[in-house]
C-alpha positions as CSV (number, residue, x, y, z in Angstrom):
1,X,-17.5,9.4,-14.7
2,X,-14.8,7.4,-12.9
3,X,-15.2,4.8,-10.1
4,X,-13.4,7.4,-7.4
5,X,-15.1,10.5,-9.0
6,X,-14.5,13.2,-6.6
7,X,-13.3,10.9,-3.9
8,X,-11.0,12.0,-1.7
9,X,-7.8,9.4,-1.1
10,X,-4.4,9.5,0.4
11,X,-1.8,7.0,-1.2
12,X,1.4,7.1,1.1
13,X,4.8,5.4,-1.0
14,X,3.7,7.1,-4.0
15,X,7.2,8.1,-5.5
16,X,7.5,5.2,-7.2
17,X,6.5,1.1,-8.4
18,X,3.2,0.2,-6.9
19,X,2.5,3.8,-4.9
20,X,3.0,5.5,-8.2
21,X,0.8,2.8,-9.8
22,X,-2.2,3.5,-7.5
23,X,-2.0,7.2,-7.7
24,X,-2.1,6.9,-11.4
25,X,-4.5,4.3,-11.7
26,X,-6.9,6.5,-8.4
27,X,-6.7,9.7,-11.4
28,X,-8.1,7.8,-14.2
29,X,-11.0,7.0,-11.9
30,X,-11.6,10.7,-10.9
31,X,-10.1,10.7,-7.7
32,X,-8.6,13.5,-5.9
33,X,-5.1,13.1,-4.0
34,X,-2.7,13.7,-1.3
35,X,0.3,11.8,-2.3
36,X,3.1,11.0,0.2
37,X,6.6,9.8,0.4
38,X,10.3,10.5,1.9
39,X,11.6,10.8,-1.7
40,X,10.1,14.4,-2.7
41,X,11.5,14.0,-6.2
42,X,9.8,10.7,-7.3
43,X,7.3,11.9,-5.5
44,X,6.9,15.1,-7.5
45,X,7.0,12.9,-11.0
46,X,4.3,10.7,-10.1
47,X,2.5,13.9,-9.5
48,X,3.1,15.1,-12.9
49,X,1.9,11.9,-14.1
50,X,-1.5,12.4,-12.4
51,X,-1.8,16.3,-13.8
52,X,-1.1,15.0,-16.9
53,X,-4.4,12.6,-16.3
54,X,-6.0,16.0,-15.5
55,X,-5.9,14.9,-11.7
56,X,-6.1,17.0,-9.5
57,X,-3.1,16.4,-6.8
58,X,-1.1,17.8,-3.2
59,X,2.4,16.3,-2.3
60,X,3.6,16.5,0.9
61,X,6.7,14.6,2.6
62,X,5.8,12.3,5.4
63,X,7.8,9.6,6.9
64,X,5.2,7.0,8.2
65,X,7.4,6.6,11.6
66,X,7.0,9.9,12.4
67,X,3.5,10.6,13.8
68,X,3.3,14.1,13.1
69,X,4.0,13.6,9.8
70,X,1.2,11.7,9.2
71,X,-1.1,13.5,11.4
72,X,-0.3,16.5,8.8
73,X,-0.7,14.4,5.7
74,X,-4.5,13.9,6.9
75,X,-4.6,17.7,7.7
76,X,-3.5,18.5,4.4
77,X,-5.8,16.3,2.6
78,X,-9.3,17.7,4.8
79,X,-7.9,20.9,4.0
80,X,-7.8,20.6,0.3
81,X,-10.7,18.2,-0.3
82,X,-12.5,18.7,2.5
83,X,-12.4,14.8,4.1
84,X,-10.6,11.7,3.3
85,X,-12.8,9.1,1.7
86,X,-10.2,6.5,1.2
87,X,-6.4,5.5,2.9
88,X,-3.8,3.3,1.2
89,X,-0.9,2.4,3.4
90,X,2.0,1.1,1.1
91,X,5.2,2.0,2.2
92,X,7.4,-1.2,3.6
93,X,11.3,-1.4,4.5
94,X,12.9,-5.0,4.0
95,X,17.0,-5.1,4.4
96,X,17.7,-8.5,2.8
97,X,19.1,-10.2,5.8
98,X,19.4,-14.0,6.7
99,X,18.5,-13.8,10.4
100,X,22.0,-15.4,11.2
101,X,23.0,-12.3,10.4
102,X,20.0,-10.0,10.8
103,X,20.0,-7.0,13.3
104,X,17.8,-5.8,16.1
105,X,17.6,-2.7,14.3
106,X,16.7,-4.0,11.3
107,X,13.1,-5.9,12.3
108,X,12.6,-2.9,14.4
109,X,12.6,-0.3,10.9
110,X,10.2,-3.1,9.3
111,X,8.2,-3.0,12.0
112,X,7.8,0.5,12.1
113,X,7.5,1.5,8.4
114,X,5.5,-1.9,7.2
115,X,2.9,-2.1,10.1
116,X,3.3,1.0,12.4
117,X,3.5,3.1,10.1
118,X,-0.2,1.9,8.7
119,X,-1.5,1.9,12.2
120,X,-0.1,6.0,12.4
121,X,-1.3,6.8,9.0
122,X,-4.9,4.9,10.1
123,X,-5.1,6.7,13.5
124,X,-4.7,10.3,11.7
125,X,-7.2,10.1,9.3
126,X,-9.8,8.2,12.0
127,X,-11.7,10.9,13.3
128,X,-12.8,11.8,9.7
129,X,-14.0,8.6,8.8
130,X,-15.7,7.7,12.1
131,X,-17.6,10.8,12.0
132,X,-19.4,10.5,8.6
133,X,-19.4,6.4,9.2
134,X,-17.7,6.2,6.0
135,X,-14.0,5.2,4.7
136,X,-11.9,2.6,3.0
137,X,-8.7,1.8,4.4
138,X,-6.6,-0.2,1.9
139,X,-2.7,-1.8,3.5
140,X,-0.2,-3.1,1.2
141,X,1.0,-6.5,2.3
142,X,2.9,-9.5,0.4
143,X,2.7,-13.0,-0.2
144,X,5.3,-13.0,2.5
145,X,2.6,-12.5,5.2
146,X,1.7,-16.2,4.5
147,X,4.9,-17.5,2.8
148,X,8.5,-17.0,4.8
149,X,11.5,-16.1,2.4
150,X,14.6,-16.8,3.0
151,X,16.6,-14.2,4.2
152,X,14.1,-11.6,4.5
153,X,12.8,-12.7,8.0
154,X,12.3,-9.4,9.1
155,X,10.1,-8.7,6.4
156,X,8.2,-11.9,6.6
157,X,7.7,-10.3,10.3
158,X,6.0,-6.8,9.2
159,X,3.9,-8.0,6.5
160,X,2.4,-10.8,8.5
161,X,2.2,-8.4,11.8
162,X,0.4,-5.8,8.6
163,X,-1.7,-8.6,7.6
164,X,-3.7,-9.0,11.1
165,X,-3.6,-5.2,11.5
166,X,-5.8,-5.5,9.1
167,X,-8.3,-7.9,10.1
168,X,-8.3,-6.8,14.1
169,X,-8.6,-3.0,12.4
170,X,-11.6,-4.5,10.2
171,X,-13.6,-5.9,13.3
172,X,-13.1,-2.2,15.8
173,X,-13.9,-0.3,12.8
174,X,-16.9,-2.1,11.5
175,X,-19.8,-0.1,13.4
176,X,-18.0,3.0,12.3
177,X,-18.8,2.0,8.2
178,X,-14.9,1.6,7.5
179,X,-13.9,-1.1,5.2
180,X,-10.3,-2.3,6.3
181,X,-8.7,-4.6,4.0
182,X,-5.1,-5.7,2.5
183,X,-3.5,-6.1,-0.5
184,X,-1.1,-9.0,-1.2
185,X,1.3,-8.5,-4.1
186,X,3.7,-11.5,-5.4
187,X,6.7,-11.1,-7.2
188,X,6.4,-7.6,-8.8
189,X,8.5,-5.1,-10.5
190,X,9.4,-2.4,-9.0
191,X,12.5,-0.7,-7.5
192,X,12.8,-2.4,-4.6
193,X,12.9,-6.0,-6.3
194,X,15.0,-4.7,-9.4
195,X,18.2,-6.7,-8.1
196,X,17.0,-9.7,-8.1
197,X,15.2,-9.7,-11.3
198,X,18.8,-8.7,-12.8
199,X,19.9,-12.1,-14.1
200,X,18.0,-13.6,-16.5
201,X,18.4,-16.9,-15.1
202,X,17.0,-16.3,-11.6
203,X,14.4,-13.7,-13.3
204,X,13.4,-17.3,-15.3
205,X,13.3,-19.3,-12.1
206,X,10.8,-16.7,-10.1
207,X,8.7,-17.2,-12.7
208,X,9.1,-20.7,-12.5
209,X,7.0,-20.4,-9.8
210,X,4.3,-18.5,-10.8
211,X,1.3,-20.3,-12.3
212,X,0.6,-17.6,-14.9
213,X,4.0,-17.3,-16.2
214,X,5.1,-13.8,-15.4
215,X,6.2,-11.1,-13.0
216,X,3.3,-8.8,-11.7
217,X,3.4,-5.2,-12.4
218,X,2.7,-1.9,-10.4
219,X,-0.7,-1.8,-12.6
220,X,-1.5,-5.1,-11.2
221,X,-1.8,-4.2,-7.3
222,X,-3.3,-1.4,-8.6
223,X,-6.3,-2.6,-10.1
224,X,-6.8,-4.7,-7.5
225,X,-6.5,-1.4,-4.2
226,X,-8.7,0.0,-7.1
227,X,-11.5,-2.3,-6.4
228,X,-11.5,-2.4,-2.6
229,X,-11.4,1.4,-3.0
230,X,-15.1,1.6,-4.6
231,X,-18.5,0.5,-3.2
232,X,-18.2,-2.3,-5.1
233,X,-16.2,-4.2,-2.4
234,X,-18.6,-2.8,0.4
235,X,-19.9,-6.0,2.0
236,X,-15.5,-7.0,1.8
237,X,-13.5,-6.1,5.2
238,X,-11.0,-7.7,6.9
239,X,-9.9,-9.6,3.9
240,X,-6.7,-9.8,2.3
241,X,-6.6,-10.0,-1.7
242,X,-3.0,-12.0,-2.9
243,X,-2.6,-10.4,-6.5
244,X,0.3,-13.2,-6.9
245,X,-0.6,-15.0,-10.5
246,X,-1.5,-17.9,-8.3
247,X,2.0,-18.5,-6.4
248,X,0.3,-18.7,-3.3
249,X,-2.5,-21.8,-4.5
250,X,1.1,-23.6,-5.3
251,X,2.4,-23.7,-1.5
Protein backbone atom coordinates (compact mmCIF):
# COMPACT_ATOMS: atom_id res chain seq x y z
CA UNK A 1 0.00 0.00 0.00
CA UNK A 2 1.32 3.53 -0.86
CA UNK A 3 1.80 6.46 1.52
CA UNK A 4 -1.16 8.51 -0.41
CA UNK A 5 -3.35 5.33 -0.95
CA UNK A 6 -6.60 6.55 -1.98
CA UNK A 7 -5.88 10.10 -1.14
CA UNK A 8 -7.31 12.54 -2.93
CA UNK A 9 -4.66 15.49 -4.19
CA UNK A 10 -4.60 18.30 -6.69
CA UNK A 11 -1.10 19.24 -8.14
CA UNK A 12 -1.50 22.51 -10.12
CA UNK A 13 1.85 23.18 -12.79
CA UNK A 14 1.82 19.59 -13.54
CA UNK A 15 2.73 19.69 -17.45
CA UNK A 16 6.07 19.61 -16.79
CA UNK A 17 9.73 19.69 -14.36
CA UNK A 18 8.74 19.53 -10.76
CA UNK A 19 4.62 19.52 -11.25
CA UNK A 20 5.14 16.47 -13.48
CA UNK A 21 7.56 15.17 -10.81
CA UNK A 22 4.97 15.33 -7.95
CA UNK A 23 2.13 13.91 -9.96
CA UNK A 24 4.30 10.98 -10.73
CA UNK A 25 5.98 10.56 -7.65
CA UNK A 26 1.71 11.21 -5.69
CA UNK A 27 0.85 7.72 -8.26
CA UNK A 28 3.54 5.57 -7.02
CA UNK A 29 2.16 6.23 -3.59
CA UNK A 30 -1.47 5.40 -4.49
CA UNK A 31 -2.83 8.72 -4.77
CA UNK A 32 -5.67 9.85 -6.87
CA UNK A 33 -5.35 13.14 -9.07
CA UNK A 34 -6.60 16.23 -10.57
CA UNK A 35 -3.73 17.60 -12.47
CA UNK A 36 -3.70 21.24 -13.71
CA UNK A 37 -1.98 23.53 -15.99
CA UNK A 38 -2.24 26.22 -18.98
CA UNK A 39 -0.31 23.92 -21.26
CA UNK A 40 -3.02 21.07 -21.98
CA UNK A 41 -0.50 19.06 -23.91
CA UNK A 42 2.31 18.61 -21.33
CA UNK A 43 -0.32 18.39 -19.19
CA UNK A 44 -1.92 15.41 -20.95
CA UNK A 45 1.70 13.52 -21.06
CA UNK A 46 2.37 13.75 -17.53
CA UNK A 47 -1.07 12.11 -17.32
CA UNK A 48 -0.02 9.30 -19.35
CA UNK A 49 2.84 8.92 -17.19
CA UNK A 50 0.55 8.47 -14.10
CA UNK A 51 -1.82 5.81 -16.15
CA UNK A 52 1.00 4.08 -17.00
CA UNK A 53 1.77 3.88 -12.93
CA UNK A 54 -1.85 2.45 -13.00
CA UNK A 55 -2.90 5.97 -11.42
CA UNK A 56 -5.86 6.86 -11.67
CA UNK A 57 -5.99 10.68 -13.09
CA UNK A 58 -8.52 13.94 -14.36
CA UNK A 59 -6.82 16.96 -16.25
CA UNK A 60 -8.35 20.02 -16.43
CA UNK A 61 -6.90 23.53 -17.71
CA UNK A 62 -6.84 26.20 -15.01
CA UNK A 63 -4.96 29.31 -14.97
CA UNK A 64 -4.21 30.06 -11.25
CA UNK A 65 -5.13 33.99 -11.90
CA UNK A 66 -8.28 33.20 -12.92
CA UNK A 67 -10.53 32.38 -9.91
CA UNK A 68 -13.03 30.49 -11.56
CA UNK A 69 -10.65 28.35 -12.89
CA UNK A 70 -9.61 27.21 -9.79
CA UNK A 71 -12.82 27.18 -8.08
CA UNK A 72 -13.65 24.45 -10.96
CA UNK A 73 -10.43 22.53 -10.55
CA UNK A 74 -11.62 21.88 -6.76
CA UNK A 75 -15.15 21.05 -8.22
CA UNK A 76 -13.78 18.65 -10.43
CA UNK A 77 -11.63 16.93 -8.01
CA UNK A 78 -14.81 16.46 -5.17
CA UNK A 79 -16.60 15.35 -8.04
CA UNK A 80 -14.36 12.51 -9.03
CA UNK A 81 -12.99 11.57 -5.70
CA UNK A 82 -15.30 12.76 -3.60
CA UNK A 83 -12.98 15.48 -1.40
CA UNK A 84 -9.62 16.78 -1.66
CA UNK A 85 -7.30 15.47 0.97
CA UNK A 86 -4.22 17.23 -0.23
CA UNK A 87 -3.29 20.78 -2.45
CA UNK A 88 0.09 21.53 -4.05
CA UNK A 89 0.43 24.96 -5.33
CA UNK A 90 3.48 25.02 -7.85
CA UNK A 91 3.01 27.13 -10.65
CA UNK A 92 5.41 30.48 -10.50
CA UNK A 93 6.18 33.17 -13.47
CA UNK A 94 9.75 34.82 -13.18
CA UNK A 95 10.71 37.21 -16.51
CA UNK A 96 14.50 37.53 -15.92
CA UNK A 97 14.67 41.14 -15.46
CA UNK A 98 17.30 43.37 -13.65
CA UNK A 99 14.92 45.84 -11.87
CA UNK A 100 16.72 48.80 -13.85
CA UNK A 101 14.95 47.49 -16.37
CA UNK A 102 12.07 45.52 -14.81
CA UNK A 103 8.29 46.32 -15.52
CA UNK A 104 5.23 47.10 -13.42
CA UNK A 105 3.69 44.44 -15.23
CA UNK A 106 6.04 42.11 -14.77
CA UNK A 107 6.06 41.89 -10.59
CA UNK A 108 2.41 42.25 -10.99
CA UNK A 109 2.19 38.44 -13.20
CA UNK A 110 4.65 37.04 -10.35
CA UNK A 111 2.65 38.18 -7.95
CA UNK A 112 -0.40 36.80 -9.23
CA UNK A 113 0.77 33.32 -10.48
CA UNK A 114 3.55 32.60 -7.59
CA UNK A 115 1.49 33.74 -4.47
CA UNK A 116 -2.10 34.71 -5.60
CA UNK A 117 -2.58 32.22 -7.46
CA UNK A 118 -1.77 29.73 -4.23
CA UNK A 119 -4.05 31.87 -2.09
CA UNK A 120 -7.02 31.21 -5.12
CA UNK A 121 -6.24 27.65 -5.45
CA UNK A 122 -6.22 27.45 -1.24
CA UNK A 123 -9.54 29.45 -1.01
CA UNK A 124 -11.33 26.89 -3.50
CA UNK A 125 -10.60 23.83 -1.99
CA UNK A 126 -11.19 25.43 1.85
CA UNK A 127 -14.55 24.61 2.51
CA UNK A 128 -13.64 20.82 1.93
CA UNK A 129 -10.94 20.72 4.24
CA UNK A 130 -12.45 22.84 7.00
CA UNK A 131 -15.40 20.69 7.10
CA UNK A 132 -13.85 17.29 7.73
CA UNK A 133 -10.87 19.25 9.85
CA UNK A 134 -8.51 17.51 7.64
CA UNK A 135 -6.02 18.69 4.62
CA UNK A 136 -2.50 19.32 3.56
CA UNK A 137 -1.69 22.25 1.72
CA UNK A 138 1.76 22.00 0.11
CA UNK A 139 3.29 25.76 -1.87
CA UNK A 140 6.15 25.60 -4.01
CA UNK A 141 8.67 28.33 -3.06
CA UNK A 142 12.60 28.84 -3.78
CA UNK A 143 15.63 29.50 -2.19
CA UNK A 144 14.94 32.86 -3.59
CA UNK A 145 12.32 33.56 -0.74
CA UNK A 146 15.48 33.95 1.55
CA UNK A 147 18.30 34.61 -1.08
CA UNK A 148 17.79 37.77 -3.71
CA UNK A 149 19.16 36.92 -7.26
CA UNK A 150 20.23 39.17 -9.42
CA UNK A 151 18.05 40.13 -11.94
CA UNK A 152 15.09 38.25 -11.03
CA UNK A 153 13.78 40.78 -8.34
CA UNK A 154 10.37 40.24 -9.17
CA UNK A 155 10.68 36.73 -8.49
CA UNK A 156 12.64 37.10 -5.30
CA UNK A 157 9.21 39.30 -4.58
CA UNK A 158 6.55 36.28 -5.13
CA UNK A 159 8.44 33.64 -3.59
CA UNK A 160 9.19 35.42 -0.46
CA UNK A 161 5.50 37.12 -0.49
CA UNK A 162 4.62 32.80 -1.10
CA UNK A 163 6.82 32.01 1.73
CA UNK A 164 4.72 33.97 4.60
CA UNK A 165 1.47 32.93 2.74
CA UNK A 166 2.40 30.04 4.09
CA UNK A 167 3.12 30.55 7.55
CA UNK A 168 0.15 33.28 8.17
CA UNK A 169 -2.11 30.48 6.18
CA UNK A 170 -0.50 27.79 8.81
CA UNK A 171 -1.54 29.78 11.96
CA UNK A 172 -5.76 30.67 10.56
CA UNK A 173 -5.96 27.21 9.47
CA UNK A 174 -4.55 25.35 12.36
CA UNK A 175 -7.99 24.79 14.44
CA UNK A 176 -9.39 23.60 11.14
CA UNK A 177 -6.63 20.32 11.12
CA UNK A 178 -4.89 21.78 7.87
CA UNK A 179 -1.24 21.44 7.62
CA UNK A 180 0.09 24.49 5.55
CA UNK A 181 3.63 24.26 4.63
CA UNK A 182 6.25 25.24 1.69
CA UNK A 183 8.61 23.74 -0.36
CA UNK A 184 11.97 25.44 -1.15
CA UNK A 185 13.75 24.11 -4.25
CA UNK A 186 17.52 25.25 -5.21
CA UNK A 187 18.95 25.16 -8.44
CA UNK A 188 16.89 22.47 -10.26
CA UNK A 189 16.35 21.27 -13.72
CA UNK A 190 13.64 21.85 -15.25
CA UNK A 191 12.25 23.87 -18.24
CA UNK A 192 12.22 26.96 -16.82
CA UNK A 193 16.03 27.02 -15.76
CA UNK A 194 17.18 25.10 -18.96
CA UNK A 195 18.97 28.36 -20.36
CA UNK A 196 21.06 28.92 -17.90
CA UNK A 197 22.28 25.51 -17.39
CA UNK A 198 23.24 25.66 -21.24
CA UNK A 199 26.92 26.39 -20.97
CA UNK A 200 28.88 24.13 -19.33
CA UNK A 201 30.90 26.60 -17.78
CA UNK A 202 28.22 28.51 -15.87
CA UNK A 203 26.38 24.93 -15.39
CA UNK A 204 30.00 24.18 -13.49
CA UNK A 205 29.90 27.47 -11.51
CA UNK A 206 26.07 26.86 -10.11
CA UNK A 207 27.34 23.96 -8.83
CA UNK A 208 30.09 25.56 -7.50
CA UNK A 209 27.90 26.65 -5.08
CA UNK A 210 26.14 23.80 -4.02
CA UNK A 211 27.56 21.84 -1.06
CA UNK A 212 26.62 18.52 -2.50
CA UNK A 213 27.99 18.96 -5.84
CA UNK A 214 24.99 18.88 -8.22
CA UNK A 215 21.89 20.29 -9.66
CA UNK A 216 18.61 19.11 -8.00
CA UNK A 217 16.10 17.29 -9.94
CA UNK A 218 12.21 17.28 -10.32
CA UNK A 219 12.35 13.87 -8.26
CA UNK A 220 14.07 15.82 -5.52
CA UNK A 221 11.18 18.51 -4.63
CA UNK A 222 9.15 15.67 -5.02
CA UNK A 223 10.12 13.43 -2.40
CA UNK A 224 10.29 16.06 -0.24
CA UNK A 225 6.02 17.62 -1.16
CA UNK A 226 5.82 13.77 -0.72
CA UNK A 227 6.56 13.76 2.86
CA UNK A 228 4.64 16.83 3.98
CA UNK A 229 1.81 15.17 1.94
CA UNK A 230 1.49 12.02 4.50
CA UNK A 231 0.80 11.95 8.27
CA UNK A 232 4.07 11.62 8.82
CA UNK A 233 4.66 15.39 8.83
CA UNK A 234 1.43 15.93 10.96
CA UNK A 235 2.81 17.80 13.98
CA UNK A 236 4.90 20.12 10.78
CA UNK A 237 2.95 23.47 9.64
CA UNK A 238 3.96 26.61 8.83
CA UNK A 239 7.35 25.44 7.86
CA UNK A 240 9.25 25.80 4.90
CA UNK A 241 11.61 22.74 3.74
CA UNK A 242 14.74 24.19 1.34
CA UNK A 243 15.55 20.96 -0.85
CA UNK A 244 18.77 23.07 -2.04
CA UNK A 245 21.86 20.42 -1.51
CA UNK A 246 22.76 22.76 1.28
CA UNK A 247 23.15 26.25 -0.82
CA UNK A 248 21.29 27.92 1.63
CA UNK A 249 23.66 26.82 5.02
CA UNK A 250 26.44 28.53 2.61
CA UNK A 251 24.86 32.22 2.68
Amino acid sequence: MGRLQDKAAIVTGAASGIGRGIAVMFAREGARQVISDVNMEGLEETARMVRELGGEVKTVHCDVSVTDECDAMADLCVASFGTVDILVNNPGYNPFAPFIVAQEDEIVKALDIGCVGAFRCSKAVLSVMTEKMYGKIINITSIMSVIAGRGQSSYNASKGALKMLTQGMALDLAPYGINVNAVGPGMIRTGMTRDLFADPEREKWFIGKIPLGRLGEPEDIAGAVLFLATDEAKFITGATLFVDGGQIATA
